[in-house]
C-alpha positions as a Markdown table, in Angstrom:
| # | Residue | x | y | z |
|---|---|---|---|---|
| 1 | Unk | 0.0 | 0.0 | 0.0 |
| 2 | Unk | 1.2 | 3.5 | -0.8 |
| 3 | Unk | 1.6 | 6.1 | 2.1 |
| 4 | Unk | -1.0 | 9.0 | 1.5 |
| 5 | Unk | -1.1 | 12.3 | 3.2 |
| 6 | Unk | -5.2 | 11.5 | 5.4 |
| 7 | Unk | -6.5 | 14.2 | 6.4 |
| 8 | Unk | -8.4 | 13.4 | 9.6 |
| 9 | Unk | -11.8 | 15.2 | 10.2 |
| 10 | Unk | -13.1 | 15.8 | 13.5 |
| 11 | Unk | -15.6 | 17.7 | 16.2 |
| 12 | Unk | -18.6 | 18.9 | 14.5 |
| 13 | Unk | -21.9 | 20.9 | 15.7 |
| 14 | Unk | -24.2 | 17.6 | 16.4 |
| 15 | Unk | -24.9 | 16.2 | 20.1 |
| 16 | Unk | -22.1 | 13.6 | 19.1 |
| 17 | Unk | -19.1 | 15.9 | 18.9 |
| 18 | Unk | -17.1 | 14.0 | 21.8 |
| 19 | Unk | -18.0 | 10.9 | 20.7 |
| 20 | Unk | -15.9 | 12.2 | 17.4 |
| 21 | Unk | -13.0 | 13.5 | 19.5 |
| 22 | Unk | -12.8 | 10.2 | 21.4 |
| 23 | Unk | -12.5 | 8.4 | 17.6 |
| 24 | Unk | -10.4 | 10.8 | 16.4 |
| 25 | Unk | -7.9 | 10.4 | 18.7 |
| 26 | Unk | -8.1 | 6.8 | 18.3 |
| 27 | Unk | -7.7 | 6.4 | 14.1 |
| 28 | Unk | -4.6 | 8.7 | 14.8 |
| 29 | Unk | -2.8 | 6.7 | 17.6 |
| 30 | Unk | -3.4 | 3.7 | 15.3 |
| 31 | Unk | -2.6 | 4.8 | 11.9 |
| 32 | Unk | -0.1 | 3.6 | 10.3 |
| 33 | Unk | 3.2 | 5.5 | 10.7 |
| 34 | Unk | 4.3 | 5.8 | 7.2 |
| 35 | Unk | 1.3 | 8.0 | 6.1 |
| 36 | Unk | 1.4 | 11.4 | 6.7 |
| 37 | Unk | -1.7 | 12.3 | 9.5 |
| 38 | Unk | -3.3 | 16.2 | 9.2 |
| 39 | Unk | -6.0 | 17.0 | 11.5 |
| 40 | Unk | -8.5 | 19.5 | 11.1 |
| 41 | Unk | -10.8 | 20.0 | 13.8 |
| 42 | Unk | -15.0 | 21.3 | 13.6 |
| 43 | Unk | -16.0 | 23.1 | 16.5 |
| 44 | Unk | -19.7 | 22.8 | 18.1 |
| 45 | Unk | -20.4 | 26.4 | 16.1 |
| 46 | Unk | -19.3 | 24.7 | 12.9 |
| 47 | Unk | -16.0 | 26.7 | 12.7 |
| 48 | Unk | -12.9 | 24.6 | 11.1 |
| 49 | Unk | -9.4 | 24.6 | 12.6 |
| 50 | Unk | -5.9 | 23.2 | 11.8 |
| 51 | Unk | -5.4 | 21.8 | 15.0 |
| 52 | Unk | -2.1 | 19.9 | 16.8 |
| 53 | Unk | -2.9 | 16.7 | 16.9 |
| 54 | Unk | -6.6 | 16.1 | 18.3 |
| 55 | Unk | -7.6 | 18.1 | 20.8 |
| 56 | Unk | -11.2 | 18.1 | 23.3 |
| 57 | Unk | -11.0 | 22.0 | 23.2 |
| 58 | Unk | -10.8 | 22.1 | 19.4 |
| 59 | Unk | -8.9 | 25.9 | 18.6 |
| 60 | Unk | -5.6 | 26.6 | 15.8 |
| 61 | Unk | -5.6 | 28.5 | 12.3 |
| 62 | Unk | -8.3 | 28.8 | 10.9 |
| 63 | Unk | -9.0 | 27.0 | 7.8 |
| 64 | Unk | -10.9 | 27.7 | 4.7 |
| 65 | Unk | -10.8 | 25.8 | 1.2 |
| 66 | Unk | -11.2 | 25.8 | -2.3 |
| 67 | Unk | -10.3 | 23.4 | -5.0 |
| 68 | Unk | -6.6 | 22.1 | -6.1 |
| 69 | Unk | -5.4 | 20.0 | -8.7 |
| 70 | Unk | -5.5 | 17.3 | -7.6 |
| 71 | Unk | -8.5 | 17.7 | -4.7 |
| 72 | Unk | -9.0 | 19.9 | -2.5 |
| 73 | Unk | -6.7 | 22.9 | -0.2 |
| 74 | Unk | -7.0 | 23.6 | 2.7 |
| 75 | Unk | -5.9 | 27.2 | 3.1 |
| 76 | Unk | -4.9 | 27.8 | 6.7 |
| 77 | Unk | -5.7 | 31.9 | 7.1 |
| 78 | Unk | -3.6 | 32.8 | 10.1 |
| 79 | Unk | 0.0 | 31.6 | 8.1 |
| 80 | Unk | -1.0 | 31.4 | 4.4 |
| 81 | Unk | 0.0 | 27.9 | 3.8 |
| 82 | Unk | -1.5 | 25.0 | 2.0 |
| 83 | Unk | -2.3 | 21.9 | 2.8 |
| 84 | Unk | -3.5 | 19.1 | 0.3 |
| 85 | Unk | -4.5 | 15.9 | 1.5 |
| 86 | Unk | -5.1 | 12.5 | -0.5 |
| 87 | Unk | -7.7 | 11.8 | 1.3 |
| 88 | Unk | -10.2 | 12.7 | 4.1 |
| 89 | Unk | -11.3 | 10.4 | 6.6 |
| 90 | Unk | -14.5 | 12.1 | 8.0 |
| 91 | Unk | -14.5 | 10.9 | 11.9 |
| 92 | Unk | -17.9 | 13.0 | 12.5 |
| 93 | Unk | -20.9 | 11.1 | 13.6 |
| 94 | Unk | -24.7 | 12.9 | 13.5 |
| 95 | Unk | -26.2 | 15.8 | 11.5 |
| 96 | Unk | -23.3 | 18.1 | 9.8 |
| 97 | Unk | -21.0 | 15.3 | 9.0 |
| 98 | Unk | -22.4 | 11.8 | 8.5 |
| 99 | Unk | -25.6 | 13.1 | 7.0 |
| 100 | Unk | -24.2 | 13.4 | 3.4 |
| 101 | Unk | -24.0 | 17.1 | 4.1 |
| 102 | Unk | -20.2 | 16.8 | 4.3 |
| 103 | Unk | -20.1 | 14.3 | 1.9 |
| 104 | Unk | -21.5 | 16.3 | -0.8 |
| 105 | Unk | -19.1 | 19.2 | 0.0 |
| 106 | Unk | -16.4 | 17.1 | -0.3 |
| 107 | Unk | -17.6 | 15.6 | -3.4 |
| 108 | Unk | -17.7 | 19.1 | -4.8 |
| 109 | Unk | -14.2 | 20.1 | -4.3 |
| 110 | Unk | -13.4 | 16.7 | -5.5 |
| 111 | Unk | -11.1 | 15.0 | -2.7 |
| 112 | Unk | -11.4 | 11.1 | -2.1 |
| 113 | Unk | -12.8 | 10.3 | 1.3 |
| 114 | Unk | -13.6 | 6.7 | 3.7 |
| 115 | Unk | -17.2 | 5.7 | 4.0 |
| 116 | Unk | -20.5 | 6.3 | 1.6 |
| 117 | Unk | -21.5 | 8.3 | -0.5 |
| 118 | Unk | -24.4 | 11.1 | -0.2 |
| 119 | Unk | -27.6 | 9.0 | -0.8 |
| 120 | Unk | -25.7 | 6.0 | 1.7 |
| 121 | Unk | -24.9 | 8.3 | 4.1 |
| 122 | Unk | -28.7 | 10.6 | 4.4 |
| 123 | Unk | -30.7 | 8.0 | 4.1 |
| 124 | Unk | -28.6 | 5.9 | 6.7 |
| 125 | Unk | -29.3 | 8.9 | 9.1 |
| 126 | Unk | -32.6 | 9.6 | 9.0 |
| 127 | Unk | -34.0 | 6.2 | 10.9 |
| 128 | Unk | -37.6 | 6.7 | 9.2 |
| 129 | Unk | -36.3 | 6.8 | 5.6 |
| 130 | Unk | -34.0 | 3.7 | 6.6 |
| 131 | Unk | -36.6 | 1.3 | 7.9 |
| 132 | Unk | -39.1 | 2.3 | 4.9 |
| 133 | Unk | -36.1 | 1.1 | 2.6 |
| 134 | Unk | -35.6 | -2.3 | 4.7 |
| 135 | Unk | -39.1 | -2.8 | 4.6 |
| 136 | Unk | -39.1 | -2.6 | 0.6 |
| 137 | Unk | -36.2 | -4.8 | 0.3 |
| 138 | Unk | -38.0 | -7.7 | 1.9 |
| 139 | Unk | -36.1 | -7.2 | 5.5 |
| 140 | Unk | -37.7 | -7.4 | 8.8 |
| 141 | Unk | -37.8 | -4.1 | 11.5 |
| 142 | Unk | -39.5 | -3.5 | 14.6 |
| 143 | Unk | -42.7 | -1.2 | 14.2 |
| 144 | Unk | -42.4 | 2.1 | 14.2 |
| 145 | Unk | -44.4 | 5.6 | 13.8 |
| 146 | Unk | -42.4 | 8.8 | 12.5 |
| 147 | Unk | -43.8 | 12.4 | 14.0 |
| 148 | Unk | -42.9 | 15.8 | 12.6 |
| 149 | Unk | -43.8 | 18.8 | 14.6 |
| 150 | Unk | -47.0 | 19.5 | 13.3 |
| 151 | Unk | -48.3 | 15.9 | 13.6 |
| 152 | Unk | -51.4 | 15.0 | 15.6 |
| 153 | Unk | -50.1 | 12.6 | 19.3 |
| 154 | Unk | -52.8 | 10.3 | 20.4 |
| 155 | Unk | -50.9 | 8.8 | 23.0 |
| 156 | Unk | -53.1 | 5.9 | 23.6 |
| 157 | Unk | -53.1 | 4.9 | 20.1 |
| 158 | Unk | -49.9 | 5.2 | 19.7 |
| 159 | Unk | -49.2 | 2.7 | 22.6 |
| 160 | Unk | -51.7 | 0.3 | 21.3 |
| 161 | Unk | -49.7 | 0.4 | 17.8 |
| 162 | Unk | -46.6 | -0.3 | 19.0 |
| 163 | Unk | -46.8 | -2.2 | 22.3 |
| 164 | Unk | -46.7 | -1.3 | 26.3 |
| 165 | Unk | -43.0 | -0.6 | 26.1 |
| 166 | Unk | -41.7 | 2.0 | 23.2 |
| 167 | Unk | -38.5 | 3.8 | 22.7 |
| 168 | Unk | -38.6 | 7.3 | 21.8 |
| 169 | Unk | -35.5 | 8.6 | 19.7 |
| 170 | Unk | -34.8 | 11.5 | 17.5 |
| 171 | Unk | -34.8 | 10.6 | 13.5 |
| 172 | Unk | -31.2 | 12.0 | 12.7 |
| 173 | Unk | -29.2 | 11.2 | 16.1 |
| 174 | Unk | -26.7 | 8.4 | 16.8 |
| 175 | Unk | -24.9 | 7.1 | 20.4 |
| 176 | Unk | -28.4 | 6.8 | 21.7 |
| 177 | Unk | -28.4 | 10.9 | 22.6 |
| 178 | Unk | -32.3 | 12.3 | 23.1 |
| 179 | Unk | -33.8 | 8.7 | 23.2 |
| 180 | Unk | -36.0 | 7.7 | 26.2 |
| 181 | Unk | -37.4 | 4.0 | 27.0 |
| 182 | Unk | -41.3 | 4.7 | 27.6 |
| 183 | Unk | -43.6 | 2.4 | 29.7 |
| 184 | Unk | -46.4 | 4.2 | 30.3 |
| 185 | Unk | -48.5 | 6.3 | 28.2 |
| 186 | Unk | -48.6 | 9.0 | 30.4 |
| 187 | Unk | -45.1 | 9.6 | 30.2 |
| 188 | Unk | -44.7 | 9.7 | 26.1 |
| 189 | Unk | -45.5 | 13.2 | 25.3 |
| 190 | Unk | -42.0 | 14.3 | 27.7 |
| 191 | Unk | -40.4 | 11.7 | 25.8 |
| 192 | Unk | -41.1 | 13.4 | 22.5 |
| 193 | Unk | -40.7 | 16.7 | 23.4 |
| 194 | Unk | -37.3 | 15.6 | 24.5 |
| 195 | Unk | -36.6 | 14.3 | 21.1 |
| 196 | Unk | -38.0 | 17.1 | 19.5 |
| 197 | Unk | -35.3 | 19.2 | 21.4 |
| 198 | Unk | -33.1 | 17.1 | 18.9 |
| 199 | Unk | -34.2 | 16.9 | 15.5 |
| 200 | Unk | -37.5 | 17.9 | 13.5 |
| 201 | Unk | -38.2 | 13.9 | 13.2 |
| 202 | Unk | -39.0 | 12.2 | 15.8 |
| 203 | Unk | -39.7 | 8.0 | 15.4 |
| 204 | Unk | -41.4 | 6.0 | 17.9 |
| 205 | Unk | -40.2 | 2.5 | 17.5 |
| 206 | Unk | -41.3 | -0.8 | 19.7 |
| 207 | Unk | -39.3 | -2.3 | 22.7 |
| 208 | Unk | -38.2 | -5.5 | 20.9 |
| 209 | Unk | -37.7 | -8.2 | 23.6 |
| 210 | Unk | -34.7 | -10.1 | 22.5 |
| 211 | Unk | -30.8 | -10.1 | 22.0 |
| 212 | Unk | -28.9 | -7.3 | 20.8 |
| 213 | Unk | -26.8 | -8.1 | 18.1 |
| 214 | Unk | -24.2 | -6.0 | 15.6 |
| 215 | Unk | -22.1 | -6.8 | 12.9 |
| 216 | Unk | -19.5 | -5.0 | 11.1 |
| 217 | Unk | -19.4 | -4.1 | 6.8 |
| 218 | Unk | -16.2 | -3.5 | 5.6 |
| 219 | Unk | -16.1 | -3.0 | 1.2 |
| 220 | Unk | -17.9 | -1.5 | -1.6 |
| 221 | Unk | -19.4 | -3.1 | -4.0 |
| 222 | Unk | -18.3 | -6.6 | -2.2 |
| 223 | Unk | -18.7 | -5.9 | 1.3 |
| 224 | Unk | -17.8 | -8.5 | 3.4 |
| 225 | Unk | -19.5 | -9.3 | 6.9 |
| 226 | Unk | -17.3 | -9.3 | 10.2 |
| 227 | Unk | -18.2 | -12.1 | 13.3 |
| 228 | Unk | -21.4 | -10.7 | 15.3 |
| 229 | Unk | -21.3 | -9.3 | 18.7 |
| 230 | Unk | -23.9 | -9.1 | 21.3 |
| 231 | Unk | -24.7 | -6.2 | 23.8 |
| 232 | Unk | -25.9 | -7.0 | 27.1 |
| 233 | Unk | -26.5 | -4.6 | 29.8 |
| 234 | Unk | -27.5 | -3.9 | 33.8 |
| 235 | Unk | -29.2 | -0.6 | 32.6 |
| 236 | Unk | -32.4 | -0.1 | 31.2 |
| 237 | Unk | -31.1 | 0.2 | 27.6 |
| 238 | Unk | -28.2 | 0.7 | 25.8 |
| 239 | Unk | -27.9 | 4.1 | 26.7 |
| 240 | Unk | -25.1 | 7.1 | 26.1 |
| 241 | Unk | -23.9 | 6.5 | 29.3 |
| 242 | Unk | -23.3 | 3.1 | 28.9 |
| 243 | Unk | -21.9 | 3.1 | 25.7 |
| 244 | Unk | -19.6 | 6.2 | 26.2 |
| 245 | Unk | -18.8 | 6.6 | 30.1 |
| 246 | Unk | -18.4 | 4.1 | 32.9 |
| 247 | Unk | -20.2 | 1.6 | 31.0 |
| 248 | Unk | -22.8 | 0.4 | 33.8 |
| 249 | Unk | -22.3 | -3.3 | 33.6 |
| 250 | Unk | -22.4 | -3.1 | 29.8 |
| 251 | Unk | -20.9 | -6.0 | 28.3 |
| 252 | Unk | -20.0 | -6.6 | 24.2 |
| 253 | Unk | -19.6 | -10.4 | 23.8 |
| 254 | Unk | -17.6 | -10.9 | 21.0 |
| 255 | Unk | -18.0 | -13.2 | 18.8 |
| 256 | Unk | -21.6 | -13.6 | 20.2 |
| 257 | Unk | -22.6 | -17.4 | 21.3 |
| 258 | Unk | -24.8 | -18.1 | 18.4 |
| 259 | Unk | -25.1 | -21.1 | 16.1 |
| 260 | Unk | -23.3 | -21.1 | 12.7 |
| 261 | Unk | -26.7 | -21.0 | 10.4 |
| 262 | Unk | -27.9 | -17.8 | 12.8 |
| 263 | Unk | -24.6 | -16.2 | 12.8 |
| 264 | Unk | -24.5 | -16.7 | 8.5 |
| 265 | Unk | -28.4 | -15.6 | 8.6 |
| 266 | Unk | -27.2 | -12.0 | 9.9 |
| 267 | Unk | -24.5 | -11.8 | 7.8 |
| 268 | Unk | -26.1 | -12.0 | 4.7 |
| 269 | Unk | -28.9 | -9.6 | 6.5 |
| 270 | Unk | -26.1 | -7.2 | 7.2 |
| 271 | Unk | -24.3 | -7.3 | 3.7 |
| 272 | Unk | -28.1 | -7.2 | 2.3 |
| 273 | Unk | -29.0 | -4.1 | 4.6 |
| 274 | Unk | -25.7 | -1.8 | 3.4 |
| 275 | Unk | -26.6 | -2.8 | -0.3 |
| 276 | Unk | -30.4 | -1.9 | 0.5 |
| 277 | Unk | -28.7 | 1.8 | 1.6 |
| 278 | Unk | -26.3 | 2.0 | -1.4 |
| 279 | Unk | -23.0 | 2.4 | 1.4 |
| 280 | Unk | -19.8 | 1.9 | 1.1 |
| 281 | Unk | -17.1 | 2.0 | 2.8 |
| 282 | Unk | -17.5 | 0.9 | 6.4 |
| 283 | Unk | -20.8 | 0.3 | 8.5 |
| 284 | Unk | -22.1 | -1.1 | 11.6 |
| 285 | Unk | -25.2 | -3.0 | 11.2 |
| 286 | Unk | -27.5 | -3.5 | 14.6 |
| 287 | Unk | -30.0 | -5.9 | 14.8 |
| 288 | Unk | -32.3 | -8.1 | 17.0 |
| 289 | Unk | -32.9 | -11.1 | 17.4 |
| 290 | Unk | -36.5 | -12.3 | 19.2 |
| 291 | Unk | -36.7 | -15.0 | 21.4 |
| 292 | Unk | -38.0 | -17.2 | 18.6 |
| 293 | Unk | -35.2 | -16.9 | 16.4 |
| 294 | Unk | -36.5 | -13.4 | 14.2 |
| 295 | Unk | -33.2 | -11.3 | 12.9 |
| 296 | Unk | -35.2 | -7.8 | 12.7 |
| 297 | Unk | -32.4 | -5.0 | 11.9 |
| 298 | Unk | -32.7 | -1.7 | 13.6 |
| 299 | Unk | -30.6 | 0.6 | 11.9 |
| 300 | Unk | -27.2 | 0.6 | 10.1 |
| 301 | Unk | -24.5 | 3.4 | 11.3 |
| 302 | Unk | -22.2 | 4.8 | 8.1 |
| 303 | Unk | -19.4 | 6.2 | 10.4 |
| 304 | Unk | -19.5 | 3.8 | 13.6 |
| 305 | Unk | -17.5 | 4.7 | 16.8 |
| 306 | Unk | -14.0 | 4.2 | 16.6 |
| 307 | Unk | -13.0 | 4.3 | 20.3 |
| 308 | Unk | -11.1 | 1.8 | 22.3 |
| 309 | Unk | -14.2 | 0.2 | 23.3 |
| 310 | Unk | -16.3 | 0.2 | 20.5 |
| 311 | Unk | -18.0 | -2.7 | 18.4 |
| 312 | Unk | -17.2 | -2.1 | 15.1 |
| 313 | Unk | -13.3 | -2.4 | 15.2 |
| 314 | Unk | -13.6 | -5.0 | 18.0 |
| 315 | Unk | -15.5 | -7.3 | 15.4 |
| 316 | Unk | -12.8 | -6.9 | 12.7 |
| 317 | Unk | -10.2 | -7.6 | 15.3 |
| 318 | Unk | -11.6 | -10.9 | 16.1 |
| 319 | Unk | -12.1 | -11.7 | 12.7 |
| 320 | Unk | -8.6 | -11.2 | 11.6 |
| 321 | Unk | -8.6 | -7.1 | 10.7 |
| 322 | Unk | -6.0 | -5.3 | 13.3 |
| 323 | Unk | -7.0 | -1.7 | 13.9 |
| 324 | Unk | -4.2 | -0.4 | 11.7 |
| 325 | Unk | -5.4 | -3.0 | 9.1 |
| 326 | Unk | -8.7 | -2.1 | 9.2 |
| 327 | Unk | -7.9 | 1.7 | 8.6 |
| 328 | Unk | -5.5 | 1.0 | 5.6 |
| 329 | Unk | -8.6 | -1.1 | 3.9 |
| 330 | Unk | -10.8 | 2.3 | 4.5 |
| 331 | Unk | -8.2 | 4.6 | 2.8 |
| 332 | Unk | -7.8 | 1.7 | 0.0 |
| 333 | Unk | -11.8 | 1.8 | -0.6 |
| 334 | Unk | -12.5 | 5.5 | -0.4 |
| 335 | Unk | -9.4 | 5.8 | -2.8 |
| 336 | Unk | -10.9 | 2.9 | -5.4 |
């Protein structure tokens, strides 16, 4: 492989910036040495920096751009120098920067970057669209209801839709931020007001009883399905908390205990699910499984979490992929 000059994207203005800053940092301890690593940091106002390394309290030269040669300059105001990078590899997660927003910029000024495309990466963000698009392609997902904020809440109905136990999320979030597990009807309407705080979408899914599974997508037109992981928790869900702070008693069994037919059954529903999307790149695919043996996905993430602790590295690592591996592979594909 060929050593490329990555420039590493990070922050952003969505209620997931530290989750990005906690990747960030990751992709650049792990990376292998002989490319040449520039990181440019988005702060929560949506202001881009050259920064030193990556940094929580994201602040430098300010950096504005416009197209080279061969892709795109970053002009850095404060010195009036250049930087061109081979490639970008986005490490934003939510609205702003895995949205296709982001990715349509950078398609404009032309530079090569890791993950999907615009239609992959919208449609993989706004849950509602998503499960409309599994549903079409023959693949099974938990019931759900999507509210805008001029849609009329019958409560009652709602619960009588969907079941006694609902989870409440905002359409365009990730890292379980603004979602609320609701068991009583009483309690919905704070629920989706909460959500509302988050996004103009709101979707009301059902509590699935069952296992929570995930498995990993690495490829483009040939992805190729990692070994499948379980979450199991202490909490009442797999919340932010648990996924980003002290855990809680969460636990990520990996590979999950599962029998070999199951374990192919969601891979192929996994690989089926990215095509479904039209991604690329890399995705983390989450799924249940119901007590009777029912795979139902839930919702496919186009830039997973890249920290120490998170599934979607930790599923190519068991099945073969190091971390600095597994990051070569994603410049090699956004560079195809």
């Amino acid at each position: 492989m060929k050593s490329y000059k990555v420039i590493v994207l990070y922050g952003g203005k969505s209620a997931e910036h530290e989750v990005s800053v906690s990747s960030a940092k990751n992709i650049c301890a792990s990376i292998d040495k002989k490319h040449e690593v520039l990181t440019v940091g988005i702060d929560k106002n949506g202001v881009w920096y050259k920064t030193d390394g990556v940094v929580e309290e994201i602040k430098g030269d300010l950096v504005t751009f416009f197209p080279g040669s061969n892709g795109v300059l970053w002009n850095i105001t404060k010195n009036e120098k250049e930087i061109e990078g081979d490639v970008v590899f986005p490490v934003l997660h939510g609205p702003f920067g895995e949205d296709g927003t982001l990715q349509g910029f950078l398609d404009i000024v032309g530079v090569p970057y890791v993950g999907s495309k615009v239609i992959g990466s919208s449609v993989c963000m706004d849950k509602g669209v998503m499960k409309r698009l599994f549903k079409e392609a023959g693949l099974s997902v938990p019931k759900f209801i999507i509210l805008n904020k001029t849609s009329v809440i019958n409560e009652g109905e709602i619960m009588e839709k969907l079941g006694q136990t609902v989870f409440v999320k905002p359409a365009n979030l990730g890292s379980s931020v603004g979602i609320t597990k609701v068991k009583r009807k009483e309690d919905l309407m704070m629920a989706i007001k909460k959500a509302f705080e988050f996004d103009e979408r709101v979707i009301i899914e059902e509590g699935v009883e069952g296992r929570e599974l995930e498995c990993s997508i690495l490829g483009n037109d040939t992805p190729e399905a990692s070994v499948v992981g379980e979450v199991k928790y202490e909490t009442d869900f797999y919340s932010y908390d648990s996924k980003y702070k002290d855990g809680q008693g969460t636990s990520l069994i990996i590979p999950a205990e599962l029998e070999d037919t199951k374990i192919k059954e969601i891979q192929e529903i996994s690989k089926k699910a990215f095509k479904t999307t039209l991604s690329r790149g890399f995705a983390r695919v989450d799924l249940f499984m119901r007590p009777n043996g029912e795979i139902l996905i839930n919702e496919i993430n186009t830039i997973p979490g890249f920290t120490s602790f998170s599934m979607y590295p930790m599923l190519w690592k068991e099945s073969g992929i190091s971390y600095l591996e597994l990051i070569n592979k994603l410049l090699e594909l956004a560079l195809e």
